[in-house]
C-alpha positions as a printed NumPy array, in Angstrom:
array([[45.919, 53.006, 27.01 ],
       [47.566, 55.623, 28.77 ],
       [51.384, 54.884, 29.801],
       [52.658, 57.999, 31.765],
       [50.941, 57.883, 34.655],
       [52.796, 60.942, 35.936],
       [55.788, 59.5  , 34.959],
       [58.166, 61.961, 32.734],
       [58.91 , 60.281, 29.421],
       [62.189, 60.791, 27.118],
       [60.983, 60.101, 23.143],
       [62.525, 57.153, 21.707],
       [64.243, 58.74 , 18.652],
       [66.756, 60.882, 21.512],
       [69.87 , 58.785, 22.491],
       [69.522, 58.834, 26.84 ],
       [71.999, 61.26 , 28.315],
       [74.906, 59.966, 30.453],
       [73.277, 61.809, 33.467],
       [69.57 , 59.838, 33.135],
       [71.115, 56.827, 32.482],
       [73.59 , 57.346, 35.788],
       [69.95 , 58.131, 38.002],
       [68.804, 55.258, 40.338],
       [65.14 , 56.134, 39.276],
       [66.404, 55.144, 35.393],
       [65.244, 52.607, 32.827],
       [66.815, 52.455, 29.41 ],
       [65.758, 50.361, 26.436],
       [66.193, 49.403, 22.389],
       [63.439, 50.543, 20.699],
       [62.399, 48.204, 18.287],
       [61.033, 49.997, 14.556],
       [58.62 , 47.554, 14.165],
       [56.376, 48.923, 16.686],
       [57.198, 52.784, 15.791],
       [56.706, 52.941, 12.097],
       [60.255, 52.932, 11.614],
       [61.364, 53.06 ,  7.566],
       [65.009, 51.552,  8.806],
       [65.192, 48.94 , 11.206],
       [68.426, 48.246, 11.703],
       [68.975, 51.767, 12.287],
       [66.401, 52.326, 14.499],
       [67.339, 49.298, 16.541],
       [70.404, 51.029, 17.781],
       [68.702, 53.817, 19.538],
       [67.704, 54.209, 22.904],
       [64.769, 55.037, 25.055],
       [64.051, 55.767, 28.608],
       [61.642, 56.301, 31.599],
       [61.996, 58.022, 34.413],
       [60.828, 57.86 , 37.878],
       [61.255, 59.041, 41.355],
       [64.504, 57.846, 42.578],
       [62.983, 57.617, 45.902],
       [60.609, 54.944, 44.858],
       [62.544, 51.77 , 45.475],
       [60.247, 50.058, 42.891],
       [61.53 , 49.565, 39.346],
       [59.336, 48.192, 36.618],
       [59.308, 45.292, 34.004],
       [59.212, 46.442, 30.395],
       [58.418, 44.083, 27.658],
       [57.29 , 44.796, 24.036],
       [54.598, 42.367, 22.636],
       [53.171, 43.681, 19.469],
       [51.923, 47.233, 20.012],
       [51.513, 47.149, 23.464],
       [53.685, 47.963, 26.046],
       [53.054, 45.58 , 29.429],
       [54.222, 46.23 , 32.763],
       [55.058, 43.954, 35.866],
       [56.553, 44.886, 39.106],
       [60.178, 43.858, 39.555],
       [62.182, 44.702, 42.959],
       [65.842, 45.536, 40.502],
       [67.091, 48.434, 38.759],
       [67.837, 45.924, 36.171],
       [65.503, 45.877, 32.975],
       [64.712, 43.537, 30.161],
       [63.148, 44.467, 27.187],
       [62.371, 41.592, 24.482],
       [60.57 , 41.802, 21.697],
       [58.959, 39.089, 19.694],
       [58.311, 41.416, 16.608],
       [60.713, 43.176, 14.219],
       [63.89 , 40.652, 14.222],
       [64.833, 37.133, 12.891],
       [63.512, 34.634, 15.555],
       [66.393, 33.399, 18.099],
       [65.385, 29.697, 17.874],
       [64.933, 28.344, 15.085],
       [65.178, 25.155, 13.784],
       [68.246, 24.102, 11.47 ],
       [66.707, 21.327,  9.326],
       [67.597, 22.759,  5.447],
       [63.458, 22.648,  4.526],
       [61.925, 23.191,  7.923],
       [62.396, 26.013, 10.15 ],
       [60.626, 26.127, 13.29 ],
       [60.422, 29.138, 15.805],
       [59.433, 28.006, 18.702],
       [58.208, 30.676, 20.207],
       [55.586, 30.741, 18.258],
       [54.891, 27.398, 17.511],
       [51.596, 26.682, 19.822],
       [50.407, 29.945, 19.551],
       [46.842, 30.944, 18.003],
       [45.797, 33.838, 15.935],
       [43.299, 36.101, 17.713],
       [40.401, 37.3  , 16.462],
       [40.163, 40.998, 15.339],
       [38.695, 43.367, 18.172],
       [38.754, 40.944, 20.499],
       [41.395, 41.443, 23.674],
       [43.856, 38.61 , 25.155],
       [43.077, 37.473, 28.052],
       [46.923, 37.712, 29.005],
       [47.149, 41.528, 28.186],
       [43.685, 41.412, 30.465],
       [45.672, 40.066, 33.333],
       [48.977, 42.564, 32.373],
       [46.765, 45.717, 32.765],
       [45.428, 44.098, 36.335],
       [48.556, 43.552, 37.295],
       [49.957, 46.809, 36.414],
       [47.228, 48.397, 37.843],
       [47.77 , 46.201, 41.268],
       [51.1  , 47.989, 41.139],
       [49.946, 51.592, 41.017],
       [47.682, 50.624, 43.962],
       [50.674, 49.134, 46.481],
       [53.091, 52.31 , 44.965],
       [49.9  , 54.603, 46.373],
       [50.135, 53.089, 49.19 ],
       [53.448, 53.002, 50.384],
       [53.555, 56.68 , 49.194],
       [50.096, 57.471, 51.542],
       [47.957, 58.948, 48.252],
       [44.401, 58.574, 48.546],
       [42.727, 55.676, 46.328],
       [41.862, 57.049, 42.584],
       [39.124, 54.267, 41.601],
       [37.427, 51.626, 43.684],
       [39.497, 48.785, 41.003],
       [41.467, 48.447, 43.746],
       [38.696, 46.483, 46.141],
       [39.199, 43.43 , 43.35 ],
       [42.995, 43.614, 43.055],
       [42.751, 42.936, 47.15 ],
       [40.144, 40.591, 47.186],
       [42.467, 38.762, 44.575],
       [45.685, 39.256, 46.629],
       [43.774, 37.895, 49.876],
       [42.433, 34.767, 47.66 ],
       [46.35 , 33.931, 46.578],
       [47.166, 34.745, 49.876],
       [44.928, 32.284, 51.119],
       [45.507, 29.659, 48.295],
       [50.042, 29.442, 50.14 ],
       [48.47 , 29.017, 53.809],
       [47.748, 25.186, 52.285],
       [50.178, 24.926, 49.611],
       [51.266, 21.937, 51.032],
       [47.773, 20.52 , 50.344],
       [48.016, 17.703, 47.488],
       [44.35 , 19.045, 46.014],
       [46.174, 22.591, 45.589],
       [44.738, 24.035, 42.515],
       [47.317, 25.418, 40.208],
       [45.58 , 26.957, 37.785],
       [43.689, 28.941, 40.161],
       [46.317, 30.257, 42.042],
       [47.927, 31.028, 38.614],
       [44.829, 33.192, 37.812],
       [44.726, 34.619, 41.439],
       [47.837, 35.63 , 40.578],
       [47.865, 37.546, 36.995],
       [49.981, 34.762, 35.317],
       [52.725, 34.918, 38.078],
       [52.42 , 31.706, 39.653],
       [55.853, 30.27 , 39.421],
       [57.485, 33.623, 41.097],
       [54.869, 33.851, 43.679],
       [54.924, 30.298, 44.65 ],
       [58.7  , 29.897, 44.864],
       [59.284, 33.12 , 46.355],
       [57.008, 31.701, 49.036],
       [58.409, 28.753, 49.599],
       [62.025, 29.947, 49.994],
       [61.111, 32.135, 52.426],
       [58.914, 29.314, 54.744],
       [61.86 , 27.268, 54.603],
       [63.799, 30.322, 56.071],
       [66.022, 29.82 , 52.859],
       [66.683, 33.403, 51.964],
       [67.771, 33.913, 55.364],
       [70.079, 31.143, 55.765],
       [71.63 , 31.612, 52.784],
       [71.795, 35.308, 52.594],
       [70.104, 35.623, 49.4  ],
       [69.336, 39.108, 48.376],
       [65.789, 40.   , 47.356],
       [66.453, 42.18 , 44.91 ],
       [68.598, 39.522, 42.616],
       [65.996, 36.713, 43.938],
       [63.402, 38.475, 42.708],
       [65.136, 39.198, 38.986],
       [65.967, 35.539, 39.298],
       [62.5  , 34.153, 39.42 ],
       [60.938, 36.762, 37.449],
       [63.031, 35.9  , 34.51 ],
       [62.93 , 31.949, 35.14 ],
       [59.311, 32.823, 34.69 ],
       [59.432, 34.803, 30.994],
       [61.887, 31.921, 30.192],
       [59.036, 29.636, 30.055],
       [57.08 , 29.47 , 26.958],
       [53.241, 30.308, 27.771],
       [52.521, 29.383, 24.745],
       [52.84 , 25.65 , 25.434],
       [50.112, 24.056, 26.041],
       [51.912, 21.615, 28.449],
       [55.543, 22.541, 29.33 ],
       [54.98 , 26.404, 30.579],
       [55.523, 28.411, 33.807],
       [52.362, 27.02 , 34.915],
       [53.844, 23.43 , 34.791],
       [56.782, 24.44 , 36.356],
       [54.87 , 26.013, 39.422],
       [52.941, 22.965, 39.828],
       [55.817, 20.892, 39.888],
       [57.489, 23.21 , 42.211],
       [54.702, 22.971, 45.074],
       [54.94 , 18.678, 44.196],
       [58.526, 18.649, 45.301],
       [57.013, 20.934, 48.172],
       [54.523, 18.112, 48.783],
       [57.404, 15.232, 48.657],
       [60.434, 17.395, 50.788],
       [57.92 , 17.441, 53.967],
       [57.218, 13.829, 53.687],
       [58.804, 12.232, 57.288],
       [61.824, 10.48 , 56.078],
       [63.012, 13.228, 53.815],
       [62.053, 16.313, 55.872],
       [63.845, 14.196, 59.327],
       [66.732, 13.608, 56.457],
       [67.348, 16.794, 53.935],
       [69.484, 19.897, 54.661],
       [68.501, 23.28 , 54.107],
       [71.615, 22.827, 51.018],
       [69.111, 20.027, 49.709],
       [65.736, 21.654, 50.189],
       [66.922, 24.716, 48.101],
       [68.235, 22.567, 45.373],
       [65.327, 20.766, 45.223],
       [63.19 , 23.779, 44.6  ],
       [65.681, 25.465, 42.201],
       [65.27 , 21.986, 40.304],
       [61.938, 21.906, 40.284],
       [61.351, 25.645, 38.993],
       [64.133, 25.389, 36.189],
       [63.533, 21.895, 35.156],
       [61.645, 22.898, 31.963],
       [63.732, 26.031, 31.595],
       [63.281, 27.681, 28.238],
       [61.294, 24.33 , 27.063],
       [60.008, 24.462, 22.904],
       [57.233, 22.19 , 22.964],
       [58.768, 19.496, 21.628],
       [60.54 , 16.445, 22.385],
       [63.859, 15.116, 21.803],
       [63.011, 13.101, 18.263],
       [61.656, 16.398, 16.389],
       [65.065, 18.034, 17.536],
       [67.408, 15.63 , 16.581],
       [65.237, 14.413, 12.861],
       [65.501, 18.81 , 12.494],
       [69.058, 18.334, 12.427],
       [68.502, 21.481, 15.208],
       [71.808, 23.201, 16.921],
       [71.006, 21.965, 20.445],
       [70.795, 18.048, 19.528],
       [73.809, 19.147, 17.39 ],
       [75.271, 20.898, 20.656],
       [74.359, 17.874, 22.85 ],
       [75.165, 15.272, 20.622],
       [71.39 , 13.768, 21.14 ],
       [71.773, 13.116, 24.571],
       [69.516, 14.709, 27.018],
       [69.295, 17.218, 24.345],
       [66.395, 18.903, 26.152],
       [67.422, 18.315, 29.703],
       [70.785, 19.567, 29.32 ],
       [69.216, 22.624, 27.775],
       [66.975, 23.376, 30.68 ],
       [69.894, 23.007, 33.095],
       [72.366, 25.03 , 31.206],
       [69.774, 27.697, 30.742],
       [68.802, 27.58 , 34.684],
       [72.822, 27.867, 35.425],
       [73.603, 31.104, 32.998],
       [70.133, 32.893, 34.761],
       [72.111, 32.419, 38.255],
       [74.904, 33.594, 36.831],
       [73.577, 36.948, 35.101],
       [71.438, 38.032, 38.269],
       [74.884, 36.841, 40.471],
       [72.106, 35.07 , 43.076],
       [75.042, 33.354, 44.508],
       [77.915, 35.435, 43.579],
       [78.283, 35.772, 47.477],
       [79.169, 32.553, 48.259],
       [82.431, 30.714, 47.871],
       [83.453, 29.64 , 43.951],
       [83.246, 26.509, 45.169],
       [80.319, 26.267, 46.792],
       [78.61 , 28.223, 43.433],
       [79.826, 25.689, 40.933],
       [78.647, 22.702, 43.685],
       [75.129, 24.465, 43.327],
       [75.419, 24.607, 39.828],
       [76.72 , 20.912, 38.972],
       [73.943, 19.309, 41.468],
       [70.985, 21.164, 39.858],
       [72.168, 19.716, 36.233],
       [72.415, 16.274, 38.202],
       [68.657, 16.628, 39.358],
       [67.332, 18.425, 36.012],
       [68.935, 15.539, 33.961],
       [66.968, 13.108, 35.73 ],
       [64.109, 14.021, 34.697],
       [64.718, 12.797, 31.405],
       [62.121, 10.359, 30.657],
       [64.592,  8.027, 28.385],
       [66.267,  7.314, 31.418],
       [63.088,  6.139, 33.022],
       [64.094,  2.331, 33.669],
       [67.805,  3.251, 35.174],
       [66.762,  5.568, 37.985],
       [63.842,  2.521, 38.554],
       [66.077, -0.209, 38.261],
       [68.295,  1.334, 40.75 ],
       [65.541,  2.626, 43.52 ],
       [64.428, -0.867, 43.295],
       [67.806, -2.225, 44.332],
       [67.987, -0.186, 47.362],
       [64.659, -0.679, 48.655],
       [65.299, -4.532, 48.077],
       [68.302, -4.121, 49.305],
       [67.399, -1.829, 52.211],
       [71.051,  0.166, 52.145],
       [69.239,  3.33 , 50.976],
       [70.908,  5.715, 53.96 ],
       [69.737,  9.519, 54.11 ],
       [72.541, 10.063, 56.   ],
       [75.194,  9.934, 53.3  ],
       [74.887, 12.724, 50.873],
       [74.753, 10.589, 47.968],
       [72.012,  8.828, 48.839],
       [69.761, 11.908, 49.485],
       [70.979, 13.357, 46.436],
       [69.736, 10.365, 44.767],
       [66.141, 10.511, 46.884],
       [66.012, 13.764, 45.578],
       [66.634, 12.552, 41.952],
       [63.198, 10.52 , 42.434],
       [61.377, 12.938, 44.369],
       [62.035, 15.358, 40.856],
       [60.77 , 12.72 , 38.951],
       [57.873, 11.599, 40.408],
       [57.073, 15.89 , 40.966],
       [57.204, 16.192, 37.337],
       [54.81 , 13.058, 36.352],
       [52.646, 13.561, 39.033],
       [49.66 , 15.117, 37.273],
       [47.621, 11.417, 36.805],
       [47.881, 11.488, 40.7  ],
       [46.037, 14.668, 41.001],
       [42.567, 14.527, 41.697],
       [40.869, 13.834, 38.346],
       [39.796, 17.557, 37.84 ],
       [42.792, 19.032, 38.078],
       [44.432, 15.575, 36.149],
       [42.066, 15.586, 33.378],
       [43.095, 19.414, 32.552],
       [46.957, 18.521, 32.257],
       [46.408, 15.196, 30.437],
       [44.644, 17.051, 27.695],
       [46.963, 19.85 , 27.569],
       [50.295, 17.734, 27.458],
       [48.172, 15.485, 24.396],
       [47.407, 18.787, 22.563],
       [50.941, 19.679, 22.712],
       [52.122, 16.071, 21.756],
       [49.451, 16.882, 18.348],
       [50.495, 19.507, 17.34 ],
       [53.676, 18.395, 17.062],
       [52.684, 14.933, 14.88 ],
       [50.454, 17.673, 12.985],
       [54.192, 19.757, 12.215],
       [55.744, 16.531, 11.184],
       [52.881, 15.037,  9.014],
       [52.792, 18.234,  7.212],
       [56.433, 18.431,  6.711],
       [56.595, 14.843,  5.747],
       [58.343, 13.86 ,  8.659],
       [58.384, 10.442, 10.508],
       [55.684, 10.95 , 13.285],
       [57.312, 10.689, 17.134],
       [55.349,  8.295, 19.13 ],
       [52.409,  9.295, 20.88 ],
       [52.205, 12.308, 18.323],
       [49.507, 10.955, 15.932],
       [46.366, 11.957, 16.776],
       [44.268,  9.74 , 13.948],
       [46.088,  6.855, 15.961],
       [45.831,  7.809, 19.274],
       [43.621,  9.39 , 21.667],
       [43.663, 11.465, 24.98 ],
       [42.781,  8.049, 26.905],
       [45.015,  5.702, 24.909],
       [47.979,  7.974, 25.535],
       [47.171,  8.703, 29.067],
       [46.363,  4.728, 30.041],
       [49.651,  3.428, 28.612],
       [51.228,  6.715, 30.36 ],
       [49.688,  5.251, 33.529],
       [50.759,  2.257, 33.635],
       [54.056,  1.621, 31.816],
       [55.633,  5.008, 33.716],
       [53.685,  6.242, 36.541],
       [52.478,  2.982, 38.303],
       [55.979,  1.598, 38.597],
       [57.739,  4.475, 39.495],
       [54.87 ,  5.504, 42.512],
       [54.463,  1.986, 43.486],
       [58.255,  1.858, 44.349],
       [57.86 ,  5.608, 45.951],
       [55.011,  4.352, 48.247],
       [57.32 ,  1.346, 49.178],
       [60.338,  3.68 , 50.422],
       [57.761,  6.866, 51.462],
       [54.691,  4.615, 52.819],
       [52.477,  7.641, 54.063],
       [48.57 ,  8.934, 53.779],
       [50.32 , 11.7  , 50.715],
       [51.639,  8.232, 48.349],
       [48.367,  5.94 , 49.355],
       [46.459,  9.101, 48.589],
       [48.683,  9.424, 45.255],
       [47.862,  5.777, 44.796],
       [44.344,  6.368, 44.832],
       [43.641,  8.628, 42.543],
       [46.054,  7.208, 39.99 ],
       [43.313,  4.351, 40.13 ],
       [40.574,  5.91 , 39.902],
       [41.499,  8.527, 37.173],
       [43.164,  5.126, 35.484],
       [39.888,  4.023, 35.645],
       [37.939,  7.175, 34.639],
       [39.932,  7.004, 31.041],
       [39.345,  3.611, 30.273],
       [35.889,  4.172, 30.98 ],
       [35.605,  7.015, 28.041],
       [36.001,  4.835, 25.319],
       [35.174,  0.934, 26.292],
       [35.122,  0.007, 22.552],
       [38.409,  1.906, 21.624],
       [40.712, -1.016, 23.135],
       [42.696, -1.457, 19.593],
       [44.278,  2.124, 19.957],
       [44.892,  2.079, 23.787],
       [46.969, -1.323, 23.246],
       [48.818,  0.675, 20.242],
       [49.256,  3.812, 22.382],
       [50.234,  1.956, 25.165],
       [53.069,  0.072, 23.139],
       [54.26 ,  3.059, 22.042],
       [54.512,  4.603, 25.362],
       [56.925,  1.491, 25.82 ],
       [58.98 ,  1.918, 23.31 ],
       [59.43 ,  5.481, 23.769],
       [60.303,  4.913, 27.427],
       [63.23 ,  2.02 , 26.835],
       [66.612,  3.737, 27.109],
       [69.024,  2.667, 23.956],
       [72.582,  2.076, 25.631],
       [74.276,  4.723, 23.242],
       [72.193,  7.317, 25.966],
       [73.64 ,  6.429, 28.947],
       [75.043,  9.768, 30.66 ],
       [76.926, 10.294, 33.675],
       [75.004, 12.497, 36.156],
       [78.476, 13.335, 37.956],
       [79.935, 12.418, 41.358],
       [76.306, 12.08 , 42.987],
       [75.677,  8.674, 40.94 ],
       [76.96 ,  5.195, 41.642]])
C-alpha cells in the first residue's frame, strides 16, 4: 500500500523539529515499536513521527495504527489522534484477581490468513474518497475512474438524509454508504437541518473532532452496542423530536441535547452489562459504587470529549456545565434497571393529565422517554431491519454467558444460550419492556409514527413466536428472566438532578 501520495515524510526514528511541529500543514505522532520491529519498546515509544502537507490545504487527516496498517479518515482539525491497539498493556481491563477482560477485544474474531477485512476495505475507500474531494478543490485532473463509485456512493448517502426522518430508514445501509461513518455523518446532518450549528455558534472544525471521536469511542467490535447503534438511535430521537406535541413544544436548547444524548448514550460501551462488571470486582462498578455503573460511564465519557475538543468553550460556564449536567440526566435514563420508575411516573401524568411542555421540567422529562423508547426501539422496526438487531444484541448477550461459564462465573440473565434462544429473549423483551413503555408513548404521542410503531411490534412479536411453536418452556423462562432483570432493587435509586420530581 503506498502511503506518500506526494506527501513528504519525516522517518520515525528522528525526533520532529520545533519548526515542523510549529507548521499549520503538521501532524506529529508516537510511534509505537510494535509495528516497526523495534528491539526496545519503551524506548521507542517516546519518539516522534511526522507528516507533512501543504499548509494551504485546509484538510488535516486522521491517523490511527491498527496492526500493520496505517488507516486514514478525513478530519476538518489540525488536531490528531493516534491509538494503537498493539504494543501496550490494554487500558480496560477488568480487575477481578483471576479474570481479566480487555474489552476491546472481547467480541472480536480472528481473521483468516490472506484474507482482507472488510473494515480496512472500507478505510482504503474512504481514504481514497478523500484524495478525490482534495483533487478537486485543488482543480487536478481525475487519476483513475475509482472515483465514479466513491460518487455514486456519496449521491446514495446523500439520498438515504433527504428521508432520514423516514421510520423504515435503513441503518446499516447508510452505514455502508458511508465507509463505517454513520454516526458522524448522520449527526452532523441533523445539527445542521435543525440550524443548530448556527444558532449556537458551534465551530466546525471542533464539531467535527467532536463527532469523529464520539465515533472511534464506540467499540465496533460489539456486536450490539457500537457506533452503528448509536446512529440508529440518533435518527429515532430524530423520528420522536418532530412528532407534533414535542416539535410545537422543544427549544432549539432541547433539540440539541436530545441529539447529543442520543449519540453519546453508549459512549465508550464494553459489551457487557452491569452484573459482569460489578461480579469482576471491575474499577468502574468500584468507581460508581454499582449504580448506573455503565450509564454513568457513557455520560462522563460524553462530558470529558466536549471538554477536550472545547465544543462549547464559547459559551457562558454556566450555560457549559447546564449542558453537561442535563445530558448525564438524559444518558442515565436510559438505564434499563430503572425501567418501572420512569413508567410508573409517565403513567401518572398521562392519568393525571398535568404533563405541561411548557415548564422545562416537564420537557426535560418527555425527553427522558423519548431517549428511552429511541434506544429500545429496534422490535418496532420493520421486521428486516428488527430481526438484524435482535440477533446481534443476543450474540452479544452469549458471548458474554459463554465468558462467565468458562470462568466459572454465575451466568447474568438472558446470557445462557443452552437456556435461551433468540425468540425467547426477544418475546419476553417485547412484552415485559417494550409493550408497556410504547403503549404509554402512543397514549401521550397518539400519531400515524407510534400506531405505525405499534404495528410492527405486533407483527414482529408475532413473527418470533412463530419460529419455534414447540419451544414455549424456554420463552416462559426467558421471559421471567427478562422480569427479573428489569425490577429495580431500592438500594439503585439515583437522583437524576434538579430535572426530576
Amino acid at each position: 500500500m503506498e502511503l506518500c501520495y506526494q506527501l513528504p515524510v519525516l522517518p520515525l526514528d528522528r525526533p520532529v523539529p520545533k519548526h515542523v511541529l510549529s507548521r499549520r500543514g503538521a501532524i506529529s505522532f508516537s510511534s509505537s515499536s510494535s509495528l516497526f520491529g523495534a528491539p526496545d519498546p519503551r524506548q521507542l515509544s517516546q519518539r516522534r513521527g511526522a507528516i507533512s502537507y501543504d499548509s494551504s490545504d485546509q484538510t488535516a487527516l486522521y491517523i490511527r495504527m491498527l496492526g500493520a496498517c496505517v488507516i486514514f479518515k478525513q478530519l476538518f482539525s489540525r488536531d490528531v489522534r493516534v491509538r494503537s491497539q498493539v504494543g501496550f498493556e490494554p487500558e480496560r481491563r477488568g480487575s477481578h484477581p483471576y479474570l481479566g477482560v480487555d474489552f476491546r477485544t472481547l467480541h472480536s474474531r480472528a481473521e483468516s490468513a490472506g484474507s482482507i477485512p472488510a473494515r480496512r476495505i472500507r478505510r482504503l475507500f474512504s481514504f481514497q474518497r478523500h484524495l478525490l474531494s482534495s483533487r478537486l478543490l485543488r482543480g487536478a485532473p481525475h487519476l483513475n475512474p475509482l472515483h465514479i463509485l466513491d460518487e455514486d456512493y456519496c449521491g446514495q448517502a446523500k439520498c438515504m438524509l433527504e428521508k432520514v426522518g423516514c421510520w423504515s430508514f435503513d441503518i446499516f445501509l447508510f452505514d455502508r454508504l458511508t465507509n463505517g461513518n454513520s454516526l458522524v455523518f448522520l449527526t452532523f446532518h441533523l445539527l445542521n437541518q435543525y440550524g443548530l450549528i448556527e444558532l449556537f455558534q458551534l465551530d466546525m472544525v471542533k464539531l467535527r473532532q467532536f463527532l469523529v471521536l464520539v465515533q472511534e469511542d464506540y467499540h465496533n467490535q460489539n456486536p450490539y452496542h457500537n457506533a452503528v447503534h448509536a446512529a440508529d438511535v440518533t435518527q429515532a430521537m430524530h423520528c420522536y423530536l418532530r412528532e407534533p406535541k414535542l416539535a410545537q413544544s422543544l427549544t432549539s436548547f432541547d433539540i440539541l441535547l436530545g441529539l447529543l444524548a442520543a449519540a453519546t448514550h453508549d459512549l465508550d460501551h464494553p459489551g457487557v452489562n452491569q452484573p459482569f462488571l460489578i461480579k469482576t470486582n471491575h474499577y468502574l462498578a468500584a468507581l460508581y459504587r454499582n449504580t448506573s455503573v455503565l450509564e454513568n460511564h457513557h455520560w462522563r465519557s460524553a462530558v470529558g470529549l466536549l471538554r477536550e475538543t472545547d465544543l462549547f468553550s464559547h459559551l457562558p460556564a454556566e450555560d457549559s456545565l447546564s449542558i453537561e449536567r442535563q445530558l448525564g440526566s438524559l444518558i442515565l435514563a436510559t438505564d434499563i434497571s430503572r425501567q418501572n420508575d420512569y413508567l410508573s411516573r409517565f403513567r401518572r401524568h398521562l392519568d393525571e393529565n398535568d404533563l405541561c411542555l411548557g415548564h422545562s421540567s416537564h420537557r426535560h422529562f418527555t425527553l427522558q422517554m423519548a431517549l428511552k423508547c429511541a434506544d429500545i426501539c429496534n422490535p418496532c422496526r420493520p421486521w428486516e431491519l428488527s430481526k438484524k438487531w435482535s440477533e446481534k444484541v443476543t450474540e452479544e448477550f452469549f458471548h458474554q454467558g459463554d465468558i462467565e461459564k468458562k470462568h466459572k462465573l454465575e451466568i447474568s440473565p438472558l446470557c445462557d444460550r443452552e437456556a435461551n434462544t433468540i425468540s425467547s429473549v426477544q418475546i419476553g423483551f417485547m412484552t415485559y419492556v417494550v409493550e408497556p413503555l410504547f403503549a404509554e408513548w402512543a397514549r401521550f404521542s397518539d400519531t400515524r409514527l407510534s400506531q405505525t410503531m405499534l404495528g410492527h411490534l405486533g407483527l414482529n412479536k408475532a413473527s418470533w413466536s412463530a419460529t419455534e411453536p414447540e419451544a414455549s418452556g424456554s420463552s416462559e423462562e426467558g421471559e421471567s428472566e427478562l422480569a427479573r432483570a428489569t425490577e429495580e432493587p431500592s438500594s439503585r435509586a439515583l437522583s437524576q438532578g434538579s430535572h426530576e420530581s
